[in-house]
C-alpha positions as CSV (number, residue, x, y, z in Angstrom):
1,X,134.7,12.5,4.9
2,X,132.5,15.2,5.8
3,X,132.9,17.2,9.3
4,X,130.5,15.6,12.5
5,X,127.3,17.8,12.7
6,X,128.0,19.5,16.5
7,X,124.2,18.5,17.4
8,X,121.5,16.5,15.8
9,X,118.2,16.5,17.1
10,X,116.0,13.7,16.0
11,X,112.0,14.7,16.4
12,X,110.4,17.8,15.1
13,X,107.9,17.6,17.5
14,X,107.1,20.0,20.3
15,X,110.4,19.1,22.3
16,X,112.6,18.3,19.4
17,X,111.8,21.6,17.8
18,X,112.8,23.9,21.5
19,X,115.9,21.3,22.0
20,X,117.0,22.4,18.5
21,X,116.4,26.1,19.1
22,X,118.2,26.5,22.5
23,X,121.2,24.1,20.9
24,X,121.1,27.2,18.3
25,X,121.0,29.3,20.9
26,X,123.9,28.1,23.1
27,X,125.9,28.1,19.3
28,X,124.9,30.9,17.7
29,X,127.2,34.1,17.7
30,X,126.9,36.7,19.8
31,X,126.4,39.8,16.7
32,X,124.7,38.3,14.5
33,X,122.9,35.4,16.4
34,X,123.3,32.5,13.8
35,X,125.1,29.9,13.4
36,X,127.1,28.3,11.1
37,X,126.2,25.9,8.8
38,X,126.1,22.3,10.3
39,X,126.2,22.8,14.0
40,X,122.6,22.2,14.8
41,X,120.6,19.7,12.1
42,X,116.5,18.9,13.0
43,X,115.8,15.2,11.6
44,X,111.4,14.8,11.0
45,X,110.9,11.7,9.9
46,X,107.8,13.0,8.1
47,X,106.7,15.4,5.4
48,X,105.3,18.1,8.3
49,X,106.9,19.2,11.7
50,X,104.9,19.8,14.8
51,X,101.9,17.9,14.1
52,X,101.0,18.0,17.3
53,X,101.4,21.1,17.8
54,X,99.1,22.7,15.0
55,X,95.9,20.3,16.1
56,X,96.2,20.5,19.8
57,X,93.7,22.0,21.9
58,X,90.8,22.2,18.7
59,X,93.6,23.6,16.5
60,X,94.0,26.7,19.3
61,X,96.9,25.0,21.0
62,X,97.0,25.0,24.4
63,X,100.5,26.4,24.9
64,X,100.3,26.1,28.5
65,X,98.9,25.7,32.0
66,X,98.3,28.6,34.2
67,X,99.6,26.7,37.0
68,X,101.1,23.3,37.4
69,X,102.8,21.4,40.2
70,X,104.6,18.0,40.1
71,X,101.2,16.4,41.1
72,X,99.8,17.5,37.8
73,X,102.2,14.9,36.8
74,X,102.7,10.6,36.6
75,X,105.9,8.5,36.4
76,X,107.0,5.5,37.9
77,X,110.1,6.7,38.5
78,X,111.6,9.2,41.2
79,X,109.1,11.9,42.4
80,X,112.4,13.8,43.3
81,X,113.8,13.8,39.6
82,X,110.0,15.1,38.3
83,X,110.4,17.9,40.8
84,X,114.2,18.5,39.9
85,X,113.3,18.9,36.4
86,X,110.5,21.1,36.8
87,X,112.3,23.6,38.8
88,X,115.1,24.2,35.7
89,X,112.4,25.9,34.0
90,X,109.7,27.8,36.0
91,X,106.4,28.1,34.7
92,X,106.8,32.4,34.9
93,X,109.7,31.8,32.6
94,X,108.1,29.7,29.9
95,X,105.7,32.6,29.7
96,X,108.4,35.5,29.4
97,X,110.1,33.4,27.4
98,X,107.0,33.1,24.7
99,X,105.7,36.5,25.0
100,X,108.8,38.8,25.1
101,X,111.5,36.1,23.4
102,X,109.2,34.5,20.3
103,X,107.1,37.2,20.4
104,X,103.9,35.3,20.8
105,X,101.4,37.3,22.6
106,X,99.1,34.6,25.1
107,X,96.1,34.5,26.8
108,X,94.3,33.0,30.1
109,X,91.1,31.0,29.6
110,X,88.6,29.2,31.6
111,X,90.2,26.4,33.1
112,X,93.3,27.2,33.8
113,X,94.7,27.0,30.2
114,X,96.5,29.5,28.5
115,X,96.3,30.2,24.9
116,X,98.2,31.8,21.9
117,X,96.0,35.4,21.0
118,X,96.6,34.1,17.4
119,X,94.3,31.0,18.5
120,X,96.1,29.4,15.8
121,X,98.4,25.6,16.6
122,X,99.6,25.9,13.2
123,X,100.8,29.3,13.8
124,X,102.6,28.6,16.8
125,X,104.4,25.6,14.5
126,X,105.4,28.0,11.9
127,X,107.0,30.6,14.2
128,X,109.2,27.8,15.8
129,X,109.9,26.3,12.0
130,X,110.8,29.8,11.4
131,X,113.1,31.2,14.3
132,X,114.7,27.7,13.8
133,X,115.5,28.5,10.4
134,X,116.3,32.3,11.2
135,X,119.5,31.2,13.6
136,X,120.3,29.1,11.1
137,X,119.3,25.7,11.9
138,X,119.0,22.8,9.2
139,X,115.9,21.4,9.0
140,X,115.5,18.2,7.1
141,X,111.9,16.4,6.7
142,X,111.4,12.8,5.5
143,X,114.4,11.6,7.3
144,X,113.6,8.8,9.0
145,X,116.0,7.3,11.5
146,X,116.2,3.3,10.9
147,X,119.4,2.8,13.2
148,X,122.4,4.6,15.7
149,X,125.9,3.4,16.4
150,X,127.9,4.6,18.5
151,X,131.2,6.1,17.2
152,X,134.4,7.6,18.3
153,X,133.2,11.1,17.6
154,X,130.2,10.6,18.9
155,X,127.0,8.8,16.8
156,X,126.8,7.8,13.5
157,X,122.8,7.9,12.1
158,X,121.2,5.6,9.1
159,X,118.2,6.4,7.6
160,X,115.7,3.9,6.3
161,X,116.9,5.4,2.6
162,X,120.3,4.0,3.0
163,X,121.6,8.0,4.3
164,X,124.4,7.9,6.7
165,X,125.1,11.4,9.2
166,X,127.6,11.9,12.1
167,X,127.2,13.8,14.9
168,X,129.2,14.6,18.4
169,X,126.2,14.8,20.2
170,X,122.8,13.5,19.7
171,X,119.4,14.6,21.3
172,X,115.9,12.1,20.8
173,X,112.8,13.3,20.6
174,X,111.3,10.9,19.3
175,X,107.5,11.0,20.8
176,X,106.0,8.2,22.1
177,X,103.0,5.5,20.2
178,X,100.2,8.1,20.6
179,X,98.5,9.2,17.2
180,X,101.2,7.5,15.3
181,X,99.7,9.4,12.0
182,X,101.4,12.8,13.6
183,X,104.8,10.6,13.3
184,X,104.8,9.4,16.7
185,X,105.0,5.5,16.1
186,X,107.3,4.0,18.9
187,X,110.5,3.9,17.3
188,X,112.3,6.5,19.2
189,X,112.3,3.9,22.3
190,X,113.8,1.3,19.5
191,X,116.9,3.8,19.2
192,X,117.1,4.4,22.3
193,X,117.3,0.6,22.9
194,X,119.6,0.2,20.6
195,X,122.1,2.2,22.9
196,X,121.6,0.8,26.2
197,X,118.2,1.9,27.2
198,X,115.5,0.0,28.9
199,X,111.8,0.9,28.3
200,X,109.0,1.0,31.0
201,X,105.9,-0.8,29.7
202,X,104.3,1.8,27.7
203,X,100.1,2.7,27.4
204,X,97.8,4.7,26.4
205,X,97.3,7.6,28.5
206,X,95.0,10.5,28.1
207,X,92.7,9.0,26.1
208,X,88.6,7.3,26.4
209,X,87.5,4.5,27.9
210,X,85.3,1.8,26.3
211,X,82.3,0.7,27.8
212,X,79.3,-2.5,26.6
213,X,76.9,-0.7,28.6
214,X,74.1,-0.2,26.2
215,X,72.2,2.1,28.2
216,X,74.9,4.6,28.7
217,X,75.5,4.6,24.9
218,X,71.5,5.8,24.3
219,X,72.9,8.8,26.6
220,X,75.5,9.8,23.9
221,X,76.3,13.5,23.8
222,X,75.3,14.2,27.7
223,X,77.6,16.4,29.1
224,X,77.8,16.0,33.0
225,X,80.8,17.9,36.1
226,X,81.7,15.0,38.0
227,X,84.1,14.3,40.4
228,X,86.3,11.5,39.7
229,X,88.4,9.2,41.9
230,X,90.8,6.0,40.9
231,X,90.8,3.3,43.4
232,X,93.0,0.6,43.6
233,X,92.8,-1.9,46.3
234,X,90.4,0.1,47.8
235,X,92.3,3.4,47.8
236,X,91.7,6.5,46.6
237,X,94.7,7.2,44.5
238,X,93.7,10.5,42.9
239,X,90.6,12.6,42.8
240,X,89.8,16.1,41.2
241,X,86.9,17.4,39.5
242,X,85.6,18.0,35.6
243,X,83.1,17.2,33.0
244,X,82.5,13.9,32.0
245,X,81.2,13.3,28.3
246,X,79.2,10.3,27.6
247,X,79.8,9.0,24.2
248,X,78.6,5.9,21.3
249,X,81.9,3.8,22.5
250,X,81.9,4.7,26.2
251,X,83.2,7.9,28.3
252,X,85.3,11.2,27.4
253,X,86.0,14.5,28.4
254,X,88.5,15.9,30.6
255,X,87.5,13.6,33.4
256,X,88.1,10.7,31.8
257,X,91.0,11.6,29.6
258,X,92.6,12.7,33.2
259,X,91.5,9.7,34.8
260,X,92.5,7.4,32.2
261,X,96.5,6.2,33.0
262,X,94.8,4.7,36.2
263,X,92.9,2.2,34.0
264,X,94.7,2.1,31.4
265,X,97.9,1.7,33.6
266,X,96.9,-0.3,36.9
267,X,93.2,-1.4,36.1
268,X,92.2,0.7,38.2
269,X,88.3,1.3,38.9
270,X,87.0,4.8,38.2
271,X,84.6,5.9,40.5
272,X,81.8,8.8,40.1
273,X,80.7,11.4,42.1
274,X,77.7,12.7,39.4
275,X,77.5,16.5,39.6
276,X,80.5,16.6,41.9
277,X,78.3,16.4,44.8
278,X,79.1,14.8,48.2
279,X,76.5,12.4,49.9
280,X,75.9,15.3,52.4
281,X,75.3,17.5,49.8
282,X,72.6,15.0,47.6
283,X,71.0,14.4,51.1
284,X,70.2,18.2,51.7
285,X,69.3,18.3,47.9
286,X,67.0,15.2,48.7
287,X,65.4,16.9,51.7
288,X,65.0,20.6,50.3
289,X,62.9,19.0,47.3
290,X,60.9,16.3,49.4
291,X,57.6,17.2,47.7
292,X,59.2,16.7,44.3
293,X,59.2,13.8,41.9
294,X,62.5,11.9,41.8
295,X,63.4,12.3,38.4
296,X,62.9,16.4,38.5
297,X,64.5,16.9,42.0
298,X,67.6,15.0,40.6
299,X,66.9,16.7,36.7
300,X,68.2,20.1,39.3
301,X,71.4,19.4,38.7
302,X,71.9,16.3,36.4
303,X,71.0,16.5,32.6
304,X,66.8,14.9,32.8
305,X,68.5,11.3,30.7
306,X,71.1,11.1,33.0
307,X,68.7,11.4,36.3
308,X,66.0,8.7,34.6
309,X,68.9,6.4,33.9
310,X,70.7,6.5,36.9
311,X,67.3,5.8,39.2
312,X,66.2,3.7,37.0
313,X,69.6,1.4,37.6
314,X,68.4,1.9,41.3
315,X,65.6,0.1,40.9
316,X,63.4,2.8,41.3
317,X,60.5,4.8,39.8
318,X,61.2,8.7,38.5
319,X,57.5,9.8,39.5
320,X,58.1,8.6,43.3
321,X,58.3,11.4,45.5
322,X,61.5,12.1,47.4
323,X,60.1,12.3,51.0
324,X,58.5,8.8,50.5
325,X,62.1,7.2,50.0
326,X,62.9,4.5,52.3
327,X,65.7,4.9,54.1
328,X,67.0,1.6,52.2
329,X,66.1,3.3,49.1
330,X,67.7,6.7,49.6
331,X,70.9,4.6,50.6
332,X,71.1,3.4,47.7
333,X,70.4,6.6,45.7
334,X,72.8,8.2,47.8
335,X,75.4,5.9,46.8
336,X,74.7,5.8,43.1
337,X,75.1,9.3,42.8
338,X,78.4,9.5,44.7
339,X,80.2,6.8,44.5
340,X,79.0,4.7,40.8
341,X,81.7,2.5,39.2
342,X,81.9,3.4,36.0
343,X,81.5,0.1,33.4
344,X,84.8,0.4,31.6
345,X,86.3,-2.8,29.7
346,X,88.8,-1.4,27.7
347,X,90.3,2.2,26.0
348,X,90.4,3.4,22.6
349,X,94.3,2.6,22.4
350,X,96.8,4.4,20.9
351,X,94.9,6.0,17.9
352,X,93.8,8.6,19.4
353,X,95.5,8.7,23.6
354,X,96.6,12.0,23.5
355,X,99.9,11.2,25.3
356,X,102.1,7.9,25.9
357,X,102.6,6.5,29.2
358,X,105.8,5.0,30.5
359,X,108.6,5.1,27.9
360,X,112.4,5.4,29.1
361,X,112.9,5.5,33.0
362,X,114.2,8.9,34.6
363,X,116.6,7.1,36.3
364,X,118.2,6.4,32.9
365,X,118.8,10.2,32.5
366,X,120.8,12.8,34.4
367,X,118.2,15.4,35.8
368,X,120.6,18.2,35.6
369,X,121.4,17.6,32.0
370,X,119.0,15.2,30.5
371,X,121.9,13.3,29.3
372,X,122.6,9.2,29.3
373,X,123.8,7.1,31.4
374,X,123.7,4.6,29.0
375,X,125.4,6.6,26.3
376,X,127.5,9.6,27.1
377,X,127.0,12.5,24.5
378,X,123.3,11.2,23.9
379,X,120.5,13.3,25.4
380,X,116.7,12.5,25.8
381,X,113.6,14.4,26.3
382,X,109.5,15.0,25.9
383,X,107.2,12.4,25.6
384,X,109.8,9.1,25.1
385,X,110.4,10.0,29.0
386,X,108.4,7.7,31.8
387,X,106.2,10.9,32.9
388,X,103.3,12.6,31.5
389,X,100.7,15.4,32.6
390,X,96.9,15.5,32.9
391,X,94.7,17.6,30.4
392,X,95.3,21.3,30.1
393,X,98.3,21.9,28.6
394,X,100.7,20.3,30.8
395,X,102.3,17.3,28.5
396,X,103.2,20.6,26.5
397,X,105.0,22.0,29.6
398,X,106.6,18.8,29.9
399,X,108.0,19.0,26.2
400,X,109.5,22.6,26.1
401,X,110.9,22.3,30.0
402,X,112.8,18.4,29.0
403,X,113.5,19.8,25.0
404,X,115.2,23.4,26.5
405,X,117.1,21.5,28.6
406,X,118.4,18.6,26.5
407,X,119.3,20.9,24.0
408,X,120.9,23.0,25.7
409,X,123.1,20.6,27.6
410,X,123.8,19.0,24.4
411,X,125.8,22.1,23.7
412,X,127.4,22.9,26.9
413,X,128.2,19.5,28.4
């Protein structure tokens, strides 16, 4: 019977792939900086690693945020644990620790997303597949976990095939449901099951709303800054500001993919400022262009379609002029543009959400190590965790802060 592997990361995803190389890293010796042959083995239960990775962001990857707070992120779980965890792995850090460490040289864009120079997802995959293979980590593709006991030593994994492998110590990272083509198809939560855990309802998060309204799908293509807010019971839960994209099915963009969990989540309404404009601001706008025709005043700041549809859901004519506006009329203008409930019935699922919502509950983990509490020796990270981030490279910073720290601990605890 053949020795237990030391670690065994299941996922070559964005977090399995940096728990793997900082298990290397805590095992690898100190002159020559490898390790030795079955200490750290990278399950991918598909043909290609980091999926993900290579198409995010266009195909550019967006490595990174240039900022990010615990806000920028949504669990159901402690608040306190989210902030925990962020702290083990400053943002600074991440960004040393890509530039000077890997070697890949990044770059700020518009937005507050940073980039690889390379501009290349792909790239960024190969480096990891690379410096994972340079330490000396095994890397084995089409092996698909189907079951986990636990053992004496520590787990014993099956795959679908009929293989058997045994490790001491076991990291998941498995992904969540979204785009299950990239390998991400649920079944990490199913192991994790299988060894104690719970699962918090899971959804699609990140990801476009559906809409019947027939007269918003004429307006497909129109590109429009709102500003967004979620309400629920008639609270504002969270507001912030980006472009909204009209589209065939119903809305995208940044906007709505940000907006999205609230929906998708809590049926929440979403709510639209148009332009990002306040009702004090439209008012002045409304006043300044009094001699103008409704449709061009409003076509100052709104794409023209948008401004005809929008009064003519008003009940109003484009060629009236703005000063002749009653002062019902202009109420109800008003409160079109700034606070419209957008006609959402549904979301375009798990196909194409960007991110999983929900998954295994934090309290299930210990923040300082990311390890069980339901199965000493196991250790969880990335997206099969109850939290994700809006747009903007965020669920990545969630992925190499959890997978750093999983597979680290993995090796020292």
């Amino acid at each position: 019977m053949s020795e237990p592997v030391e670690v065994v990361v299941v996922g070559g995803g964005a977090a399995g792939m940096m728990a793997a190389l900082w298990a290397g890293r805590a095992l690898a010796d100190s002159d020559s900086g490898k390790i030795q042959e079955g200490k750290v083995t990278l399950l991918e239960s598909g043909s290609r690693m980091g999926v993900k990775i290579a198409a995010s962001g266009g195909g550019r990857c967006n490595i990174l945020p240039t900022q990010a707070e615990y806000t920028d992120f949504h669990t159901s779980g402690s608040v306190n644990v989210l902030k925990r965890l962020m702290r083990t792995w400053r943002l600074s850090d991440q960004r040393s620790f890509f530039e000077h460490e890997l070697g890949l040289p990044l770059k700020e864009e518009e937005d507050e997303k940073i980039f690889p120079v390379c501009e290349s997802g792909a790239d960024v995959r190969d480096l990891f597949r690379n410096v994972l293979e340079g330490i000396g980590v095994s890397i084995q593709k089409d092996w698909k976990v189907s079951s986990i006991e636990k053992t004496e030593q520590g787990f014993q994994l099956e795959s679908d095939s009929g293989t058997r492998l045994d490790c001491k110590k076991l990291v998941l990272a498995c992904g969540g449901q979204s785009v299950p083509a990239s390998g991400s198809d649920g079944s990490g939560y199913q192991l994790a099951k299988q060894l104690g855990h719970k699962l918090t309802p899971t959804y699609p998060a990140l990801v476009p709303l559906t809409s019947k309204d027939k007269d918003f799908a004429e307006l497909s293509g129109v590109s429009v800054e709102v500003t967004w807010r979620a309400i629920l019971n008639t609270s504002v839960q969270e507001e912030r500001t980006r472009d909204l994209l009209i589209t065939h099915q119903g809305f995208s963009g940044p906007a709505i993919l940000d907006a999205s969990h609230w929906f998708t989540r809590d049926g929440a309404a979403i709510q639209i400022s148009w332009g990002g404009g306040s009702s004090e601001e439209w008012e002045m706008h409304l006043n300044a262009k009094s001699r103008r025709e409704l449709q061009k005043a409003l076509s100052d700041i709104l794409p023209k379609r948008l401004a005809q549809l929008l009064i003519e859901k008003v009940g109003l004519r484009a060629e009236m002029r703005c000063g002749n506006l009653s002062r019902g009329q202009r109420m109800r203008l008003v409160d079109t543009l700034c606070h419209f409930q957008l006609p959402v019935n549904g979301d375009a699922g798990f196909d194409v959400a960007e991110v999983t919502g929900g998954g295994i509950p934090l309290n299930e983990v210990n923040p300082s190590t990311l390890e069980s509490r339901c199965a000493p020796g196991l250790f969880l990270c990335g997206e099969m965790m109850d939290c994700t981030g809006r747009m903007g490279g965020f669920n990545f910073l969630w992925a190499w802060i959890t997978g750093r720290l999983a597979g680290e601990s993995a090796v020292k605890n």
